[in-house]
ZAMARGU-4260 file (C-alpha; in steps of 0.2 Angstrom, whole numbers, plus 5000, padded with zeros to 4 digits):
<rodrens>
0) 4076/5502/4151 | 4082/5496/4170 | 4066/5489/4178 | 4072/5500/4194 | 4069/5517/4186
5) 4058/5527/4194 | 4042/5529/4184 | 4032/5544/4179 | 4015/5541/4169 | 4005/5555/4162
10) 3991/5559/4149 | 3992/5573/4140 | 3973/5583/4139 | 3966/5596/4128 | 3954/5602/4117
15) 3956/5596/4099 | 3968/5606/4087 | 3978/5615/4106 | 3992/5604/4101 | 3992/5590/4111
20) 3999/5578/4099 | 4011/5592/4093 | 4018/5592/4109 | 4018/5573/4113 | 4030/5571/4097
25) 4044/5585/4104 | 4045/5577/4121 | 4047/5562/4112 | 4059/5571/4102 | 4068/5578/4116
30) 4069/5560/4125 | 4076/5550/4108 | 4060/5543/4105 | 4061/5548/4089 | 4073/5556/4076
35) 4060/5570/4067 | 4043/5575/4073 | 4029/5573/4060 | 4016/5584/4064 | 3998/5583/4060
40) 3997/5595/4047 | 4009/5587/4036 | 4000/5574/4028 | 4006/5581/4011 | 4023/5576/4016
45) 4018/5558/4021 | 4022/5563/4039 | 4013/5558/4053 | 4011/5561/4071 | 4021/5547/4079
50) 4005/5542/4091 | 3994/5544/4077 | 3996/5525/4070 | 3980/5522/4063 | 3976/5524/4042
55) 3960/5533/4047 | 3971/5544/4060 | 3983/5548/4043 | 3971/5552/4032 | 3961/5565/4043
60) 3976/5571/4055 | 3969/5569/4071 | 3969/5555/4086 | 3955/5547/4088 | 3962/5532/4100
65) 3974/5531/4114 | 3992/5526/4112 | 4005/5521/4123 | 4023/5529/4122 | 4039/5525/4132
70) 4056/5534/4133 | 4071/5540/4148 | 4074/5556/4153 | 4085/5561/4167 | 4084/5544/4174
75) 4066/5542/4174 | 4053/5530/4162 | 4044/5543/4155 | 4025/5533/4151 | 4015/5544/4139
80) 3998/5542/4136 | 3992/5550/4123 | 3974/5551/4120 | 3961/5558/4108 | 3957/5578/4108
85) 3943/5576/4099 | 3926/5576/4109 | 3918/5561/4101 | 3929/5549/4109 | 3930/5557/4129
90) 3924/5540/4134 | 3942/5532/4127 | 3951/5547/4136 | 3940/5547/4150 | 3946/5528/4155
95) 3964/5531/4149 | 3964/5543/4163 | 3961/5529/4174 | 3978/5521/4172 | 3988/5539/4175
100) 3996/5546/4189 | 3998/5567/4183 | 3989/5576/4168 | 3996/5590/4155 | 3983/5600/4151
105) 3987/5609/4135 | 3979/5627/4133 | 3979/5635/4116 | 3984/5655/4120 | 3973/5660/4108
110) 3957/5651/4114 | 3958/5651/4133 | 3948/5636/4141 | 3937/5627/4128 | 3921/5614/4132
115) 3932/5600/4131 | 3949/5605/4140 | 3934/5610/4154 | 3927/5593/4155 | 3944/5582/4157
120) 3949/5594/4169 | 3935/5590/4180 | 3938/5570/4178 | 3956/5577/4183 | 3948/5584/4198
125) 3936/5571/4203 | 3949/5555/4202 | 3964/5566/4212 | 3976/5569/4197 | 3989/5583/4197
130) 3988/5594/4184 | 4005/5601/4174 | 3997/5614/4163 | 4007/5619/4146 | 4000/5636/4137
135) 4004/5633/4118 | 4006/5645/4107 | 4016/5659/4112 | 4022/5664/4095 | 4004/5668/4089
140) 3995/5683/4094 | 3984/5679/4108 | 3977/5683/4128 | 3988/5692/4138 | 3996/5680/4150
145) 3988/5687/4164 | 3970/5686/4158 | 3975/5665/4155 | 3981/5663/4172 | 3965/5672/4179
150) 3954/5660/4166 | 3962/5645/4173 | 3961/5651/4191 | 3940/5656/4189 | 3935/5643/4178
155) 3943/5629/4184 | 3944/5633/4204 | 3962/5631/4203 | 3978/5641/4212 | 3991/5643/4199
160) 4009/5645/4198 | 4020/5653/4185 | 4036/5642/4181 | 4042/5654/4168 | 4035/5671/4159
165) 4032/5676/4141 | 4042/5692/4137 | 4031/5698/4124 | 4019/5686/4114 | 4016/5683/4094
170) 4026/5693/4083 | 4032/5704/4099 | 4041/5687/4106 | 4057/5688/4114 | 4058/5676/4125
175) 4051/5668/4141 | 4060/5671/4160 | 4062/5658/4169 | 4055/5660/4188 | 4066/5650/4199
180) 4082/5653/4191 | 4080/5668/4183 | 4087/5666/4165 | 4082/5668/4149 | 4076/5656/4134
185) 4079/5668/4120 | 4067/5664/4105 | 4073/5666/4088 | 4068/5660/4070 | 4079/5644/4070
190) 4072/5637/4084 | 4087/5637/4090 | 4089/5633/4110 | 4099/5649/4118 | 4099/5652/4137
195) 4105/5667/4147 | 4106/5674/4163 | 4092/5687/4164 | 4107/5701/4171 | 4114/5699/4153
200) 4103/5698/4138 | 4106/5715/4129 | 4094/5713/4116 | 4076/5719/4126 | 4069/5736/4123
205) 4068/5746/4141 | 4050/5745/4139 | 4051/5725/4138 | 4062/5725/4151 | 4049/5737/4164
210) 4034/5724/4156 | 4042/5711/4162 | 4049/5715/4178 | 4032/5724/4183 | 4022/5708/4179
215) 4036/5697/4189 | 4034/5709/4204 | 4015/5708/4204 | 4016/5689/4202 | 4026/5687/4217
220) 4015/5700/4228 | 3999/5693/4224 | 4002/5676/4215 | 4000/5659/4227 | 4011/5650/4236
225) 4021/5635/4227 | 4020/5620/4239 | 4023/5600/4230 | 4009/5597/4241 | 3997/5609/4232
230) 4003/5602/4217 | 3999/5583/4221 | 3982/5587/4228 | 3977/5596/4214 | 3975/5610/4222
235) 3987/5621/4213 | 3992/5618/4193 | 4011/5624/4189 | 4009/5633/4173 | 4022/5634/4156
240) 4023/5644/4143 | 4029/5640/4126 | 4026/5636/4108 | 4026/5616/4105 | 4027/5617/4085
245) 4042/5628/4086 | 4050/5617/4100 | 4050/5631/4112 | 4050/5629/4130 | 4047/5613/4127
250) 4065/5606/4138 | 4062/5618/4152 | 4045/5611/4152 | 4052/5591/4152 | 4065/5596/4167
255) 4052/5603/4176 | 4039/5589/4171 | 4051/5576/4178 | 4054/5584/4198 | 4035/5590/4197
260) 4025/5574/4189 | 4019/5560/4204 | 4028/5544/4204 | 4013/5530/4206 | 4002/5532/4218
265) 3992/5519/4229 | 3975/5515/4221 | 3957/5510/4226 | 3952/5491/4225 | 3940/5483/4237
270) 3938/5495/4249 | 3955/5499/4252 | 3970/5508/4244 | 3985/5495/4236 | 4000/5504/4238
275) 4013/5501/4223 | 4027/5495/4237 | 4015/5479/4240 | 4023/5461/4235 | 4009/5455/4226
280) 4007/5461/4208 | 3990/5468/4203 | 3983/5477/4189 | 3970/5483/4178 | 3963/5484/4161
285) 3959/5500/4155 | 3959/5498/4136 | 3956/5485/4123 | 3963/5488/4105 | 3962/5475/4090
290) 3971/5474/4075 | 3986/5484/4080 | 3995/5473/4067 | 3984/5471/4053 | 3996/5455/4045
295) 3991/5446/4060 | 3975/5453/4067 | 3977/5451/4086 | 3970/5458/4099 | 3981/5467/4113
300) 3973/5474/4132 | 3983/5487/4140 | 3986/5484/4158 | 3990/5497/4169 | 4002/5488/4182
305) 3998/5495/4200 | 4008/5484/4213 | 4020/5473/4217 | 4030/5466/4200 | 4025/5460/4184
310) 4035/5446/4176 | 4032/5439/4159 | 4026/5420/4158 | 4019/5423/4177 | 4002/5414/4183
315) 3990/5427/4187 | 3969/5425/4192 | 3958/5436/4183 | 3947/5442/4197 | 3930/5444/4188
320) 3930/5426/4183 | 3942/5418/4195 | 3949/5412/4181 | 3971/5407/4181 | 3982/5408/4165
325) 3997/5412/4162 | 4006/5430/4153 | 4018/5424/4142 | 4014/5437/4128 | 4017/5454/4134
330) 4023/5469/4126 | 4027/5487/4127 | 4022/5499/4115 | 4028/5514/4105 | 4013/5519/4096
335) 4010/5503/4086 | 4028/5497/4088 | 4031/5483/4101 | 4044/5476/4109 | 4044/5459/4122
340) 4044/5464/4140 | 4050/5452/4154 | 4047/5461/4169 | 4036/5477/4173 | 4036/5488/4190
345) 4019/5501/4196 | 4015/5513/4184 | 4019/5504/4169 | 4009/5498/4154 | 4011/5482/4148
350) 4002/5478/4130 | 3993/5456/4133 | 3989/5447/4118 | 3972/5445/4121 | 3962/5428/4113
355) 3945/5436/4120 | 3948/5432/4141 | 3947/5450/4146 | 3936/5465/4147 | 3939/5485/4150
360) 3940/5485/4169 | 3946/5469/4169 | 3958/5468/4188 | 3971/5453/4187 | 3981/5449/4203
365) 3998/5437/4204 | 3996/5430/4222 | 3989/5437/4237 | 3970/5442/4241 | 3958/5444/4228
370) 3954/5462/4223 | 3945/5472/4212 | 3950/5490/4205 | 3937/5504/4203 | 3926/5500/4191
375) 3929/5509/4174 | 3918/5524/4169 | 3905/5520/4155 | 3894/5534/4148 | 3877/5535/4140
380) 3876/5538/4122 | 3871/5552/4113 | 3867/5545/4095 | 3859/5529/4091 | 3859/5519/4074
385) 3853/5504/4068 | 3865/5492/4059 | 3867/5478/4047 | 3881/5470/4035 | 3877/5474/4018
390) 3882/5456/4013 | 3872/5443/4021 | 3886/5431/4017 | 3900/5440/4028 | 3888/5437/4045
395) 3903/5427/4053 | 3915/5442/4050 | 3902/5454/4056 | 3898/5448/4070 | 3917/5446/4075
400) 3919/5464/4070 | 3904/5470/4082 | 3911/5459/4097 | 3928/5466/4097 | 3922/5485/4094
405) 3912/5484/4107 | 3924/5476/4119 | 3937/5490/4114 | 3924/5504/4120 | 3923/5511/4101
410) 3903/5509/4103 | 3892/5504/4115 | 3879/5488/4109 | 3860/5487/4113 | 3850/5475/4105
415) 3828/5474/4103 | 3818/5462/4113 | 3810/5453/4101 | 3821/5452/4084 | 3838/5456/4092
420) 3841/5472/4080 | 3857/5479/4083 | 3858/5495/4089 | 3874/5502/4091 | 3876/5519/4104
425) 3889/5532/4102 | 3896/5549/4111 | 3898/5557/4095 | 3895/5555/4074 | 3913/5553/4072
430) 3911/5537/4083 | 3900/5530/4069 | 3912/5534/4056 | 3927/5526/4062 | 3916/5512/4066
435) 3911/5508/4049 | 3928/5513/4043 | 3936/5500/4054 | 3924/5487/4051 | 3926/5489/4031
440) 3946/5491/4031 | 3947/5478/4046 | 3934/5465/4042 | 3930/5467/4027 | 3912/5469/4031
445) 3904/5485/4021 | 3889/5491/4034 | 3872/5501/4032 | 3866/5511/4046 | 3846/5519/4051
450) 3850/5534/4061 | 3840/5535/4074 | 3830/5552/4082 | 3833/5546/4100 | 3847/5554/4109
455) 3847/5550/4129 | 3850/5531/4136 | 3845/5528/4153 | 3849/5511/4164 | 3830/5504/4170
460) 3834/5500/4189 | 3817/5499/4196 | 3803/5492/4190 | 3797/5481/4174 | 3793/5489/4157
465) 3778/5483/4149 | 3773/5486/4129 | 3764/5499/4135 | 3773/5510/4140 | 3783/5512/4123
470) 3782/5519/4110 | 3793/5527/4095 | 3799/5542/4105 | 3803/5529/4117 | 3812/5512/4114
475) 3816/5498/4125 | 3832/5487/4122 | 3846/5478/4132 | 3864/5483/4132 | 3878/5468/4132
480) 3875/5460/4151 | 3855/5459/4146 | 3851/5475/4157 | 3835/5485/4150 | 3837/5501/4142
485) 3826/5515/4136 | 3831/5526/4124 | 3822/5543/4122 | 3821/5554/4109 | 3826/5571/4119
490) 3822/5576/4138 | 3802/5580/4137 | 3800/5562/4131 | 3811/5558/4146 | 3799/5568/4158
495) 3783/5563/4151 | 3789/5543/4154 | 3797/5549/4171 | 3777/5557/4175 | 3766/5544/4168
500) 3777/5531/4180 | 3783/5537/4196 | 3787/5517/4199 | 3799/5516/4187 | 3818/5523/4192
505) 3831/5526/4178 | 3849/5529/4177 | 3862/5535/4167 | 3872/5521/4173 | 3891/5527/4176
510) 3896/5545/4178 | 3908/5557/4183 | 3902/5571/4175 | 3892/5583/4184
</rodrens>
């Protein structure tokens, strides 16, 4: 791809099982990324999802890490981040937001808003991401079009604005109208891609026609205004309909995505904002993944390049440490697939082999002043376990095993005081479960685990804990910089600690969330 393309990078959000994936692979398809979609529910065929390149991903058909996806479309790199739906890894999807510039939020017709699709939202929101919103599902019986727009416009304290119009939904389907130029997408059986000028399809009842035309009226007397400022504030979401498993509205969607989506934008380090046109390269690490290739068992941290240029074998500081090396492995990435890149322009991600130098949050500069992008969000743990290797002898491949989970983000590492137990923190039990599927399949270490009863971490910033003040409802320990933690077992043991000593001031350490 020319390194002068224009650059569009987005994440695609939703709760799990809207079709977020579904609809990843069809853009992909529509861009020549790939030749068939595998969908997620055709693990009987030995098809995948394309961004699903993990075994356990295979084997359970769903996303549970970020993936990184490039094509061209209508002269424009397309970056797609795809990211995990389901809830037990926000905290992966919560920092891959970091390294985007729009979101497509995926809303299954059927369901509305769900918890999750709620919560990604309001990172959206809080980090000043536009928001493309897709409604999936048109072909199944669902909430009336309407009613989905009003969801979106009281829930999520949003404007919208209709880009095209279901005629008829589930088994009534037609097809959908397209607003600003008035034609049809006629939906059929085949999947089959038919567009007409409105004036003359033939083949809608007079009632579908006096639906339609009803609903487009009241749209444009009490529907918002479309401004591309709205748009790129937030303020206003564009909204699609169309059926991503059937492949339908899925182009009009990607023409649409494509004028609509923000090119990079300047972002916050050190006080000020970098602009993507400054000279000096800068960027920043907002994931870690190992073992992307299982022959060779490397580690790889995707940079999100902010400003200036990236050029493969170039000397660059690493502004945590001050430490200089040089780049020469960098890669881009089509799933697990790889390719060498030379040179890299703002809103690009660049895959570095990664010997153990960096960290999530990591800002590395080429030149110029020394900067440091926002800090990356890090969220307090729900469950707790404690866990050993089964197999005393396999401690050295343990311990490697532990040391790059935890760099990735997978879990979250606290240890005891006095005997350095390991205690590993997760958002959610499916955390646990990949955790000990990758540590068996990819270190070959098999692992026991003590769940724990406590379920709230809080940051100690005030104050010393004594022995006293413990006890099993609640533990001390430290996370991985050696900062103390207690652990509590729900939110009375929290107040009760909270009233015997008013001295001592917790925190939940980073958060977006409200």
């Amino acid at each position: 791809m020319s390194t002068e393309t224009p650059r569009r990078t987005f994440a695609i959000i939703s709760h799990p099982d809207a079709g977020k994936t579904t609809l990843t692979e069809k853009v992909l398809l529509l861009g020549g990324g790939i030749r068939s979609a595998g969908t997620v529910k055709g693990k009987k065929s030995g098809k995948f999802a394309t961004s699903d390149w993990m075994d356990i991903e295979k084997q359970r058909g769903i996303s549970v890490t970020s993936s990184v996806m490039q094509l061209l479309y209508d002269n424009k790199q397309i970056n797609i981040l795809d990211t995990p739906g389901h809830q037990d890894f926000s905290e992966d999807t919560y920092r891959t937001l970091t390294a985007v510039d729009t979101a497509v939020m995926v809303i299954d017709s059927v369901k509305g808003i769900e918890a999750q699709t709620l919560k990604l939202f309001k990172v959206c929101r809080m980090r000043g991401i536009p928001i493309l919103t897709f409604i999936n599902k048109l072909d199944r019986e669902g909430k009336e079009p309407l009613d989905l727009l009003a969801e979106i416009e009281e829930v999520l304290e949003m404007e919208t604005f209709p880009m095209n119009w279901p005629i008829g939904t589930g088994k009534r389907l037609k097809g959908i109208y397209s607003i600003p130029d008035e034609t049809v997408e006629m939906y059929n059986e085949d999947h089959d891609r038919i567009i007409k000028p409105y004036k003359d399809v033939t083949t809608l009842e007079d009632y579908e026609r006096e639906n339609l035309e009803g609903e487009i009226s009241l749209l444009e007397e009490a529907g918002n205004e479309f401004t591309i400022e709205k748009v790129r504030n937030g303020s206003l979401t564009p909204v699609f309909f169309g059926s991503a498993l059937s492949n339908f509205g899925v182009q009009s969607f990607l023409d649409q995505f494509v004028k609509l989506a923000a090119e990079p934008q300047a972002r916050k380090a050190s006080g000020d904002f970098i602009p993507p046109s400054s000279p000096h390269f800068s960027g920043f690490v907002f994931k870690i993944q190992a073992n992307m290739n299982p022959n060779h068992r490397d580690r790889i941290a995707f940079l999100r390049v902010c400003s200036g240029s990236f050029e493969r074998g170039m000397e660059v500081t690493l502004s945590r440490s001050g430490k200089k090396m040089k780049l020469n492995q960098s890669h881009s990435f089509f799933a697990s697939d790889r390719e060498t890149v030379e040179k890299a322009l703002p809103g690009d991600i660049v895959g570095l082999y990664d010997s153990g130098n960096f960290e999530v949050g990591d800002t590395i500069v080429g030149g110029g002043p020394k900067i440091q992008y926002e800090e990356m969000p890090q969220f307090p743990p729900e469950k707790f376990a404690k866990v050993t290797a089964k197999n005393a002898m396999k401690h050295k491949q343990y311990h490697k095993g532990m040391e790059q989970l935890v760099q990735e983000g997978t879990i979250q590492l606290y240890k005891t005081p006095y005997f350095e137990d390991y205690i590993i923190g997760a958002v959610g039990e499916l955390q646990f479960q990949v955790f000990e599927y990758r540590m068996k399949h990819e270190y070959k270490v098999d692992i026991d685990f003590i769940h724990m009863t406590h379920e709230l971490a809080r940051w100690v910033t005030k104050g010393k804990i004594t022995d006293q003040m413990t006890d099993s409802r609640k533990m001390l320990v430290h996370d991985q910089q050696g900062r103390s933690v207690l652990l509590f077992e729900n939110e009375f043991a929290l107040r009760w600690f909270q009233d015997k000593n008013p001295d001592i001031s917790l925190s939940t350490g980073w958060e977006i969330l409200e």
